[in-house]
C-alpha positions in Angstrom: 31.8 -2.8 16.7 28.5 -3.0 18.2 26.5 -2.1 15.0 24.1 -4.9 14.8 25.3 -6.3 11.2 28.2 -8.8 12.7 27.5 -12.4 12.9 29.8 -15.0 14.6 30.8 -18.5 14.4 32.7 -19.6 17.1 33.4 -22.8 19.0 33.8 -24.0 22.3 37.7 -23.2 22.2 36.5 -19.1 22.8 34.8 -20.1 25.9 37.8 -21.4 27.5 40.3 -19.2 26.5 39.5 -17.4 29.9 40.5 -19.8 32.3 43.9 -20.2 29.3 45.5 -17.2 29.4 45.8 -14.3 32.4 44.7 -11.6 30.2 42.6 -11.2 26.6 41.8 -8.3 24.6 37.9 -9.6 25.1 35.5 -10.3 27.8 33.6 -13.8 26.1 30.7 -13.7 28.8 30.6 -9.5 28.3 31.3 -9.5 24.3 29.9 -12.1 23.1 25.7 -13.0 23.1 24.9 -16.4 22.3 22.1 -16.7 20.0 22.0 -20.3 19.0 23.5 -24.0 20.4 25.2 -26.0 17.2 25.4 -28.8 18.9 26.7 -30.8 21.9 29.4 -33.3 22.7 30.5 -35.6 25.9 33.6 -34.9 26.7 36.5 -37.6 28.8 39.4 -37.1 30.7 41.6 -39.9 31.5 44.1 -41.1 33.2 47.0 -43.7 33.4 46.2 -45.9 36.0 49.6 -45.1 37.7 48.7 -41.6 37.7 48.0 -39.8 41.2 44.7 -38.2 39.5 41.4 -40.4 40.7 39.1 -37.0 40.8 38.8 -33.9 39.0 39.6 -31.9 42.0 42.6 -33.6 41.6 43.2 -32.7 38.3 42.4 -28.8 38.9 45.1 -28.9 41.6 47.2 -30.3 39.2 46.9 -28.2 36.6 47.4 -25.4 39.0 50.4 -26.4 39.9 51.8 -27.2 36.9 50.5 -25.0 34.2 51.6 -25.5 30.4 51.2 -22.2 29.3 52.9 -19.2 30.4 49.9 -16.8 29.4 
């Protein structure tokens, strides 16, 4: 509810929840208003070397290919 007196902690798993699943009871850039950064973080993805991934356009085709959740 949209009554002023709601405070939030959330972490970076709300944010990507939308690219996740094919349909959410929320909107997280039209619900949600940021009003402070925690912190930050690097973040790696890596590969075997005998994996056909070299790029992360190759790894977005390939996760769109083969998608692990049936949202």
């Amino acid at each position: 509810m949209a009554d002023g007196s709601t405070l939030l902690l959330i972490s970076n798993g709300t944010a990507v929840t939308a690219n996740l699943f094919k349909k959410l009871p929320f909107d997280v850039l039209r619900d949600f208003t940021p009003i402070s950064t925690l912190g930050f973080f690097d973040l790696a993805i890596l590969t075997s070397g005998a994996s056909s991934i070299n790029s992360r356009p190759d790894l977005l085709a390939d996760a769109k290919a083969n998608p692990l959740c049936a949202a």
